[in-house]
C-alpha positions as CSV (number, residue, x, y, z in Angstrom):
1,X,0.0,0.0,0.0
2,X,1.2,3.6,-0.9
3,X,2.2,6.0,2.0
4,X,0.7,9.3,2.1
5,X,3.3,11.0,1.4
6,X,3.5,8.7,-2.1
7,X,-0.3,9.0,-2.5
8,X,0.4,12.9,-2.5
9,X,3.5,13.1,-4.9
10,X,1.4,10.8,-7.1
11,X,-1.6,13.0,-6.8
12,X,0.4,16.7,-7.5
13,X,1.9,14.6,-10.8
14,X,-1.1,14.3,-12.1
15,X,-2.5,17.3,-11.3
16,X,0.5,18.8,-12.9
17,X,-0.1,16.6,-16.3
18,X,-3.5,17.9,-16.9
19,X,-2.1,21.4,-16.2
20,X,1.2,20.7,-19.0
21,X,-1.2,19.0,-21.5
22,X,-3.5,21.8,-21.6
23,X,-0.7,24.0,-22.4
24,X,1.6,22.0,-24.4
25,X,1.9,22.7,-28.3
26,X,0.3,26.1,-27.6
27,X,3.1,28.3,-28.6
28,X,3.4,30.1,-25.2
29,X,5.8,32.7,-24.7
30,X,9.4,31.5,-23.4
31,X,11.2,33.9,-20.6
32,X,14.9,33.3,-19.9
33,X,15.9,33.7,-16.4
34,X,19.1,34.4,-14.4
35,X,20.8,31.5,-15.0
36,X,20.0,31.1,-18.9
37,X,17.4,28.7,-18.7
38,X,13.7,29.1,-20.3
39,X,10.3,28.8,-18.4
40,X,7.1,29.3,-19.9
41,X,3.7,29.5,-18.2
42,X,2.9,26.0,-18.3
43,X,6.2,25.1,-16.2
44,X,4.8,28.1,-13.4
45,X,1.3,27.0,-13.2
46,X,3.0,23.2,-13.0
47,X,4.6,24.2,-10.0
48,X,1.9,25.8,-8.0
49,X,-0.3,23.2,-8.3
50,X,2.1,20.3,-7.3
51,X,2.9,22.8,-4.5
52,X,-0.6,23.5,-3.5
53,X,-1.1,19.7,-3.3
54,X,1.9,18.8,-1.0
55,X,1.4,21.9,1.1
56,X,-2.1,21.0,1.6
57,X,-1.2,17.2,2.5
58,X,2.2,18.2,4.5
59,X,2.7,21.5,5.3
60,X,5.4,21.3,8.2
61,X,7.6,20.0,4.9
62,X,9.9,21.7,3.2
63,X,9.9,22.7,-0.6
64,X,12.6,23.5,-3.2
65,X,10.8,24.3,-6.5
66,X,12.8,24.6,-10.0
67,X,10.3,28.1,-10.5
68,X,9.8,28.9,-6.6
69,X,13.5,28.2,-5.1
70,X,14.0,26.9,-1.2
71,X,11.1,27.4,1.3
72,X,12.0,25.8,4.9
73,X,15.3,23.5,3.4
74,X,16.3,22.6,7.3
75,X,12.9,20.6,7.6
76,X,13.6,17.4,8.5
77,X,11.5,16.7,4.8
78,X,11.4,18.3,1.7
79,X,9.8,18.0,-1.2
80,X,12.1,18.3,-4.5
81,X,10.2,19.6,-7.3
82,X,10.9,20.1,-11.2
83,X,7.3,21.0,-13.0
84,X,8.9,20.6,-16.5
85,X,12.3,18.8,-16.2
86,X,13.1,19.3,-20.2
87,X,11.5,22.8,-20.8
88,X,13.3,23.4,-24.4
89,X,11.6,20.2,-25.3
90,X,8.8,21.3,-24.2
91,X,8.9,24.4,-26.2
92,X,9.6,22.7,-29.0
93,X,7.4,20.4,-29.0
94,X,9.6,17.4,-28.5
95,X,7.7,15.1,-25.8
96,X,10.8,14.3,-24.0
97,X,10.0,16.6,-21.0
98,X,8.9,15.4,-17.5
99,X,8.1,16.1,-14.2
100,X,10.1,15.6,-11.2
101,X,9.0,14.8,-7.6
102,X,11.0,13.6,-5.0
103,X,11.0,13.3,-1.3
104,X,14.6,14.0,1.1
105,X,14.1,13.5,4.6
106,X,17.0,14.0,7.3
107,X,19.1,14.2,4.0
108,X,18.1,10.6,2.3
109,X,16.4,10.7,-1.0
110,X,13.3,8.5,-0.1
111,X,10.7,9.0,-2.8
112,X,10.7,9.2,-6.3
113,X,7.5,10.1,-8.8
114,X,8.6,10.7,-12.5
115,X,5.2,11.9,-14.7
116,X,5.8,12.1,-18.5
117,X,2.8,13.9,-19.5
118,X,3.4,13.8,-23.4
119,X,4.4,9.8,-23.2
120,X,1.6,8.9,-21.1
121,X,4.7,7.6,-18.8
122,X,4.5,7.4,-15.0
123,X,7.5,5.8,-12.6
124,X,7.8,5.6,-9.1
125,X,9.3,4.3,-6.1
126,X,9.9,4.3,-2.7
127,X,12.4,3.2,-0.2
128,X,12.1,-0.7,0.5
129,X,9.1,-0.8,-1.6
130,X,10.4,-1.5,-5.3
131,X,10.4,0.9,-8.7
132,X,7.1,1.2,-10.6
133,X,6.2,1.9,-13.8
134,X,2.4,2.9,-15.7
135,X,1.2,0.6,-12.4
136,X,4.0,-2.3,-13.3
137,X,6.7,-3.3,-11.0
138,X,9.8,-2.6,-12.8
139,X,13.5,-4.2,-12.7
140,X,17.0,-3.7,-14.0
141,X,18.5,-5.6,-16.7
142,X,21.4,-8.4,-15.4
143,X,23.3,-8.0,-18.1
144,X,27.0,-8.0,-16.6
145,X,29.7,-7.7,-19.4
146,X,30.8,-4.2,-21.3
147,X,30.1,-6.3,-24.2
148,X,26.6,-6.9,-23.5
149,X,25.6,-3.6,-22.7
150,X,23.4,-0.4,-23.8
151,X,24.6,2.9,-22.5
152,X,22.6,6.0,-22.8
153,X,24.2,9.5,-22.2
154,X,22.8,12.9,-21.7
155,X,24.2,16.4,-21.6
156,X,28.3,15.7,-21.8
157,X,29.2,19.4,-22.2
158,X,31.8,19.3,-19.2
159,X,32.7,15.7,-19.7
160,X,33.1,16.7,-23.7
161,X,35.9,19.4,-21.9
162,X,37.8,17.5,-19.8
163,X,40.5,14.9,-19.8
164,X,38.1,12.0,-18.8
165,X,36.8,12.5,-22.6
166,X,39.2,10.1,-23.8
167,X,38.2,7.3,-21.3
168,X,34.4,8.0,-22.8
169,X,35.9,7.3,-26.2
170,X,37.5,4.3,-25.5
171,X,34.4,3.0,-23.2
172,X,32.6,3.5,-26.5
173,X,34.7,1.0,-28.3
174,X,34.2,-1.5,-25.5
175,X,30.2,-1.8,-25.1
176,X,27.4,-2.8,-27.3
177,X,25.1,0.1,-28.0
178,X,25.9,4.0,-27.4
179,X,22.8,5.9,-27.4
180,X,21.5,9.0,-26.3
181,X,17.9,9.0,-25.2
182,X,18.4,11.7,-22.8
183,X,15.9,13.3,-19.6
184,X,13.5,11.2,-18.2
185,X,13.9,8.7,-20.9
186,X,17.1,6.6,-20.3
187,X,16.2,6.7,-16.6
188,X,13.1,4.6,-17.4
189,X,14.8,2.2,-19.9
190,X,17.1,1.7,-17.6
191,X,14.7,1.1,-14.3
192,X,13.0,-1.4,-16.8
193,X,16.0,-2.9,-18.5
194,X,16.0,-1.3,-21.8
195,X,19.2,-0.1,-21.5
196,X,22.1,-0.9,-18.9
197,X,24.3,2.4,-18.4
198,X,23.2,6.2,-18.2
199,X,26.1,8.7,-17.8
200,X,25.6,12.5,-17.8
201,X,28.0,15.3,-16.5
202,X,25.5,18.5,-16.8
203,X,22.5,17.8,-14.3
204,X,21.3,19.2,-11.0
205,X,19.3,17.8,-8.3
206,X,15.8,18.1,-9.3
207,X,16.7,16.8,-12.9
208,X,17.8,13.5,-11.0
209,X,16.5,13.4,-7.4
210,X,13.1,11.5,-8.3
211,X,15.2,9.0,-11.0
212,X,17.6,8.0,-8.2
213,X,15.0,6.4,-6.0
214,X,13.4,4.4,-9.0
215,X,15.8,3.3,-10.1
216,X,17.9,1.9,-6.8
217,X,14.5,0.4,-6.3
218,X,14.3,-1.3,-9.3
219,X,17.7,-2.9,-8.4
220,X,20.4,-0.9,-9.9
221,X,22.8,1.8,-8.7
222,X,22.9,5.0,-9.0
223,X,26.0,7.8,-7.9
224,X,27.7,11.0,-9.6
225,X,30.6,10.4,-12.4
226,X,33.1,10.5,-9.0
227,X,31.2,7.5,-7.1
228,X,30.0,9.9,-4.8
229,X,26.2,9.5,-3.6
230,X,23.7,12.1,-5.0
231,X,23.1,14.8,-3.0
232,X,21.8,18.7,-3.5
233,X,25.2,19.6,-4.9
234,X,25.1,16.7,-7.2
235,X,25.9,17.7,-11.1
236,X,27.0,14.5,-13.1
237,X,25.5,11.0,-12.9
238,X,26.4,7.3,-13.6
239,X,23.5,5.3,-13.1
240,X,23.7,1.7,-14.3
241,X,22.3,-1.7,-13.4
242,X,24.7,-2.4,-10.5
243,X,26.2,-5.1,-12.1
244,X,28.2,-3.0,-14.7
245,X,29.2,-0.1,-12.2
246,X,32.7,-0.9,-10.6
247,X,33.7,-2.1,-14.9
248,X,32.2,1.6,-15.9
249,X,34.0,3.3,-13.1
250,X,37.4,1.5,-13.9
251,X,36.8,2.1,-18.2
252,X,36.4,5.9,-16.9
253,X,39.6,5.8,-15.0
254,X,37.2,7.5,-12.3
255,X,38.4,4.1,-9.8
256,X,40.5,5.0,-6.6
């Protein structure tokens, strides 16, 4: 049986779908903020509604919104929130855009719900209770040799710059399929092994937060490009199937 606290995340995604399907393909107006990134309407009016619902269910919890910022971070819970995770797909009317929900309490990423409106896609998970997809219980793939294996990467514009670029190259030459299905997407494939290996190097928190728990519930592993666990700061990923993570790590040179 779902918690609240799921039953609430699940509720806000959905409540957030209705709002981003209303408004998707509708041309709306883009504004760039501070840090060079778009939002349009749909990802505003996505946010207050998720945060309506969770305030409503919760309010002694915490909340850091993509649109809204921090609001009470030294909670002993808070709710991490991207509306529209993907919003220049969104603008352009790609349907590889999501929404993010997760859950951190006393600094452990506990819950996970990740809503792809567009796809008619909807994972989740939480702690101890397995990874979840469209109403399915989901697992990772046991594929175990470099050989065997799919990888999926996502935004490499920092990896693409530093000397680890020429590991990347060579890891290329060592596994089955290189692919890049990018966002939301490879996170899923992966969580329901359609692909084995998702490396990234430009993320933050609330891209990822939600995709950690499903997919460590749905049996794989999932830490930044360092082995480090995901935290706030986090801002590169390797997330793979378990069984392929120590021969990623050592084909990265990234083992110490």
């Amino acid at each position: 049986m779902a918690s609240k606290e799921l039953t609430a995340a699940l509720d806000a995604a959905r409540a957030a779908a209705a709002v981003i399907r209303e408004l998707y393909q509708k041309n709306l107006a883009v504004r760039v903020k501070a840090d060079a990134s778009p939002v349009t309407e749909a990802d505003v009016r996505a946010e207050q509604v998720i945060r309506s619902i969770l305030g409503a269910a919760f309010p002694d919890y915490g909340f850091y919104g993509e649109e809204t910022g921090q609001h009470h971070m030294n909670a002993p819970a808070v709710w991490l929130v991207d509306p529209i995770d993907g919003t220049k797909s969104f603008v352009r009317e790609t349907p590889f855009f999501s929404t993010q929900i997760a859950l951190l309490r006393e600094g452990e990423l506990v819950l996970g719900v990740s809503s792809a409106p567009a796809c008619d896609e909807i994972a989740w998970a939480e702690r101890g209770a397995g990874a979840w997809l469209n109403d399915r219980p989901v697992r990772v793939s046991s594929v175990d040799s470099l050989s065997e294996a799919f990888v999926s990467t996502g935004n490499l514009k920092t990896l693409a710059g530093s000397p680890g670029w020429a590991r990347f190259g060579q890891l290329i030459r060592q596994v089955s399929r290189i692919r890049g299905y990018g966002d939301f997407v490879h996170y899923h494939l992966l969580a329901r092994g359609g692909v084995d290996v998702v490396i990234e190097s430009d993320v933050n928190i609330l891209d990822i937060a939600a995709l950690t728990v499903i997919v460590r519930e749905a049996g794989g592993a999932f830490t930044d490009l360092d082995g480090a666990p995901v935290g706030l700061g986090t801002t590169s990923v390797l997330a793979s199937n378990g069984r392929l993570h120590p021969a990623v790590r050592e084909a990265l040179g990234l083992t110490r």
